[in-house]
LUMFIKE-970530 format. One record per residue: x, y, z of N, C-alpha, C, CB in turn. Coordinates in steps of 0.02 Angstrom, whole numbers, plus 50000, padded with zeros to 5 digits. Each point is the difference from the previous one (the first is absolute). Glycine has a CB too. Layout:
! LUMFIKE-970530
XYZXYZXYZXYZ/...
This chain:
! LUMFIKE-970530
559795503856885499444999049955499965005849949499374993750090/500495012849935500265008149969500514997749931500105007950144/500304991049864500864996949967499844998149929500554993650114/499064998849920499834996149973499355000549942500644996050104/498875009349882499445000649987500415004249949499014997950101/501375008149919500355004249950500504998649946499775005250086/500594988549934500204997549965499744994849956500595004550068/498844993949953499594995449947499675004349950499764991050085/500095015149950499545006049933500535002449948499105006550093/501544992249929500445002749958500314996349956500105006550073/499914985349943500024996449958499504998949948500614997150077/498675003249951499594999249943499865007449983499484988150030/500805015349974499835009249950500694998149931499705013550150/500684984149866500434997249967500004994449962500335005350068/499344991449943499774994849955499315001249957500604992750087/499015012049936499465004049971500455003849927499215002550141/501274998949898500185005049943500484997749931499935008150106/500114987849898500384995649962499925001149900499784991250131/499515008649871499645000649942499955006749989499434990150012/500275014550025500055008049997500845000849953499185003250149/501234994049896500955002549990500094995849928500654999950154/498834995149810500294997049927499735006049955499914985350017/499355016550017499555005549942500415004549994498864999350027/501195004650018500615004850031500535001549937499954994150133/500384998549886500435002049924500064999349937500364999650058/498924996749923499835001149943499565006549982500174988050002/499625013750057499955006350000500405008349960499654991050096/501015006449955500515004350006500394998449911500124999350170/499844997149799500284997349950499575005049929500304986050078/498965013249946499595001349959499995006449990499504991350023/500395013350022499815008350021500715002049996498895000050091/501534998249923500585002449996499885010650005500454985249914/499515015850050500245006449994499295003650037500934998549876/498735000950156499595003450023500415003350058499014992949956/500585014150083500345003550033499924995450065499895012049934/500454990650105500094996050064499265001050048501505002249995/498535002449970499185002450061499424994249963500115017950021/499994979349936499594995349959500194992750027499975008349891/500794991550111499974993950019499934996950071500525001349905/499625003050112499894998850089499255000350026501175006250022/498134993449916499494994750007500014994250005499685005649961/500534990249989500234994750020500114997150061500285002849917/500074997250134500324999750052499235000450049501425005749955/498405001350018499585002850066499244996149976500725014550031/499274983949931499264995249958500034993250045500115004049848/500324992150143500484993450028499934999550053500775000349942/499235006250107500164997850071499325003750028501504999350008/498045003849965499535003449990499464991550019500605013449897/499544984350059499474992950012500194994550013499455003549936/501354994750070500084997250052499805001150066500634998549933/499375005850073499545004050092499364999449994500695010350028/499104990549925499045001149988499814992749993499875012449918/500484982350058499604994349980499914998150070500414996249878/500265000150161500014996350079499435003150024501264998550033/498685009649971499595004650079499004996749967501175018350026/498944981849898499374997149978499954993750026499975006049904/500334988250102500014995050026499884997550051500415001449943/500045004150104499934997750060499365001350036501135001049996/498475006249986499445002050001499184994949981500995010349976/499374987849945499424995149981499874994150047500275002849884/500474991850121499914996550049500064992849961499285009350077/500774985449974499914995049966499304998349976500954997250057/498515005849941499684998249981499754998349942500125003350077/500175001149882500094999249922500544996349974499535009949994/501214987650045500204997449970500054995949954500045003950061/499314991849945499974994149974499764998849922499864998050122/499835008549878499835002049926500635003849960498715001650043/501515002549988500685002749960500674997449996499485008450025/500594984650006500524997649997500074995549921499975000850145/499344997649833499904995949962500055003249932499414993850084/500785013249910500085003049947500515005249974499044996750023/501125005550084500605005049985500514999549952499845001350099/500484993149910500745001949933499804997349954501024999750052/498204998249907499905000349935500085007249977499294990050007/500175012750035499895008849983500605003049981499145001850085/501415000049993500745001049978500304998049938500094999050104/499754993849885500254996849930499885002649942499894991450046/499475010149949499705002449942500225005849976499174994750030/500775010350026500075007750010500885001849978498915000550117/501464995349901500835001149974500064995849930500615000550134/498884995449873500284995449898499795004449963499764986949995/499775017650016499725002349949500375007049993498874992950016/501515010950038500275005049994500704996949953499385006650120/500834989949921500744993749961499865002049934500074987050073/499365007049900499714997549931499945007249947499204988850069/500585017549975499865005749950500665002850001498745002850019/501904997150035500215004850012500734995349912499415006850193/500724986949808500034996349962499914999449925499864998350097/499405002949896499615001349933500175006849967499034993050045/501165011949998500055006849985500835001749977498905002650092/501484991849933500575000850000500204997849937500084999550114/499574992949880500224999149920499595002749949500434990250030/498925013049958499995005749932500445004750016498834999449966/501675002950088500465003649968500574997949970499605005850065/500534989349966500664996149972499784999849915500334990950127/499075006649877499804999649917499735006049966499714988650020/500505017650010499955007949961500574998649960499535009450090/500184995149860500555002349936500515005650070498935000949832/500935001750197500065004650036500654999450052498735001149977/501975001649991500374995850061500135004150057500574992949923/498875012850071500255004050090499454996550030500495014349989/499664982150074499284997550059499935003950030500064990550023/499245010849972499575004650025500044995350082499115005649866/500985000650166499734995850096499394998450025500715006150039/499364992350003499374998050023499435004850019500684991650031/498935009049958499655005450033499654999050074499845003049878/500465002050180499944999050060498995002150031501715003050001/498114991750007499335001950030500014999350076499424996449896/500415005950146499735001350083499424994450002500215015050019/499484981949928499454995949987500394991550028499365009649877/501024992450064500444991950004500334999150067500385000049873/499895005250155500384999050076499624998350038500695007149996/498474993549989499734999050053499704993750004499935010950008/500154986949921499694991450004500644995550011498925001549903/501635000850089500584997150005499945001650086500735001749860/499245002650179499945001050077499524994650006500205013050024/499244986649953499254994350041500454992749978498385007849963/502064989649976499964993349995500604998850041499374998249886/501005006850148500584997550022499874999150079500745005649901/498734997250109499925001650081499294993550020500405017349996/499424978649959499304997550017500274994350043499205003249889/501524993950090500144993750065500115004850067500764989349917/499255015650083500015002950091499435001350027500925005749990/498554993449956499234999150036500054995050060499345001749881/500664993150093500154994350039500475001150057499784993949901/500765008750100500425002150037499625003050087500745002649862/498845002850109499575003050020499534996050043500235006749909/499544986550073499494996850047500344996050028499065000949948/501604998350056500494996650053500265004250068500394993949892/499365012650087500385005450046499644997350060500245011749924/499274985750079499774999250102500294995850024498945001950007/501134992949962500564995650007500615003150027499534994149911/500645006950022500985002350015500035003750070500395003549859/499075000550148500045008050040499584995150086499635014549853/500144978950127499834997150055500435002950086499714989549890/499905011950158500405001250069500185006050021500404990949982/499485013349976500115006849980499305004450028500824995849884/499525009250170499525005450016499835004649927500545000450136/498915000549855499845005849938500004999349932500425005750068/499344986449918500244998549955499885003449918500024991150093/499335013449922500145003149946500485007149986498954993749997/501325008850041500665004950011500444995249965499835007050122/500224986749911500524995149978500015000849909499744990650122/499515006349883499895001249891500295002749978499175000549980/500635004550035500095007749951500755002450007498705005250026/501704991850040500745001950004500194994149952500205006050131/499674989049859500174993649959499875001449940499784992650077/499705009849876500065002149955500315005449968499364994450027/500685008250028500635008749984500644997149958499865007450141/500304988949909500634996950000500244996549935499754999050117/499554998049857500334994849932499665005449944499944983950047/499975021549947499725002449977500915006249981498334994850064/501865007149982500485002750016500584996649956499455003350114/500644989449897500504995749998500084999349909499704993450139/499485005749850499844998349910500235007149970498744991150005/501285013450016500135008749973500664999249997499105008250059/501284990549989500654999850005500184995149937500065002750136/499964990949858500074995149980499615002549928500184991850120/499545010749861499535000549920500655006249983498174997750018/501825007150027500355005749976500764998149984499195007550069/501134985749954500564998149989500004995449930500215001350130/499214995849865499984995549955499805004749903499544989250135/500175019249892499955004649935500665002949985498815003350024/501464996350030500875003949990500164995149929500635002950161/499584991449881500284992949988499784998149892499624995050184/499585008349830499724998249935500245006649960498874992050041/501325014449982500055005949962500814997149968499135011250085/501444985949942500455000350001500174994449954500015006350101/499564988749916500034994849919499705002349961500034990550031/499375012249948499775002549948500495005149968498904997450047/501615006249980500305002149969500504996649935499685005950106/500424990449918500334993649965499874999849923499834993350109/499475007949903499654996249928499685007349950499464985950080/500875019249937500055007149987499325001549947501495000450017/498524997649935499285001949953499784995149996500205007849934/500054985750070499304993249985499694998150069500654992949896/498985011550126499315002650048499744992649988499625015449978/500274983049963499614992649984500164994950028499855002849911/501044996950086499994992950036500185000050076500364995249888/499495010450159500125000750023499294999950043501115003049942/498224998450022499304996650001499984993750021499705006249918/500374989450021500164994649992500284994750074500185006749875/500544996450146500084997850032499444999950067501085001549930/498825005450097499465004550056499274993450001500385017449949/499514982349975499224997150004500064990350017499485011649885/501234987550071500214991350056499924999750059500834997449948/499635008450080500164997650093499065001750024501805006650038/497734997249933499384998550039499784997449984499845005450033/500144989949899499704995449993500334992650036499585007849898/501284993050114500074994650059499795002150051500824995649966/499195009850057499595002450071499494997650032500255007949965/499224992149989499454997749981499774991250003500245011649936/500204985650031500294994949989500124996850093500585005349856/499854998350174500114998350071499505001850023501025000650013/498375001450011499655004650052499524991349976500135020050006/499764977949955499854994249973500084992650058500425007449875/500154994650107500354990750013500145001550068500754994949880/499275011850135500094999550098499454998450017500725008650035/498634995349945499224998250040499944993049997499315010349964/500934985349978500094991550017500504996650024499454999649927/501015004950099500574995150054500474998649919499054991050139/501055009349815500414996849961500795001450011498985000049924/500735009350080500805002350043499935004150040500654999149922/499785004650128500325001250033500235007550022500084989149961/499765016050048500675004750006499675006050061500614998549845/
């Protein structure tokens, strides 16, 4: 049963993290040249609330579910189109500068952290399944809090692979910072796009 419980937290810390590892490298694409001690927020933001949303969850309880199910991945939705939509808008007045050096992005601790809340709000939910999952289990809140370690752990790993991943294509696109925006603000606005069509069964992953 032990086995079996650990390997289910590790599948879903991994499937939690999925979206963290796209930001990640549009992340890593975007910041590019920041020092490493900068970028390895990212990572630690990511897995920072992947851990914090579930332990909130599991705590709150089902009792609230029934109200926050009905809105969670609008919120998420909203919260990444609109980072997408600006990050997008910003990209093409540069493209349309007289100006042909692109200016980068400018790195805020602000944005990581709303980009951390919209990526981590489907593990709320996660969170009020834990009595469930953790069902049969002596201690079950030891159990929690080792269960959230874990995908919390897993999203750090997995975000910090996915900023490498984004530092190393962004290189690619050496001074046009812009379309390299561009691209960053699509994948969360498909992101976004999915967190969508899963809460209605349309798809899958």
């Amino acid at each position: 049963m032990t086995f079996g419980i650990i390997l289910s937290v590790i599948l879903t810390g991994v499937s939690l993290a999925m979206d963290a590892f796209a930001v990640s490298v549009c992340d890593g694409m975007i910041y590019r040249h920041l020092e490493k001690r900068k970028l390895v927020i990212f990572p630690v933001t990511f897995g920072l609330f992947q851990a914090l949303m579930p332990i909130i969850g599991f705590y709150v309880g089902m009792a609230v579910i029934k109200y926050i199910e009905t809105f969670d991945h609008w919120l998420a939705f909203g919260i990444l189109l609109f980072i997408g939509g600006n990050m997008i808008y910003e990209a093409i007045k540069k493209l349309r500068s007289k100006s042909q050096e692109m200016q980068q992005k400018q790195f805020t601790v602000k944005e990581v952290l709303i980009q951390g809340v919209a990526t981590s709000i489907d593990a709320l939910a996660v969170g009020f399944s834990l009595n469930s999952m953790l069902g049969g289990v002596d201690n079950v809140q030891a159990w929690a809090w080792a269960s959230v370690g874990i995908i919390g752990v897993i999203t750090f790993c997995i975000s910090a692979v996915g900023v490498v991943i984004g530092v190393k294509v962004g290189e690619l696109f050496k001074k046009r910072v812009a379309v390299a925006e561009i691209i960053g603000g699509a994948v969360l606005i498909l992101i976004a796009v999915k967190i969508v069509l899963e809460a209605y069964g349309v798809i899958k992953f």
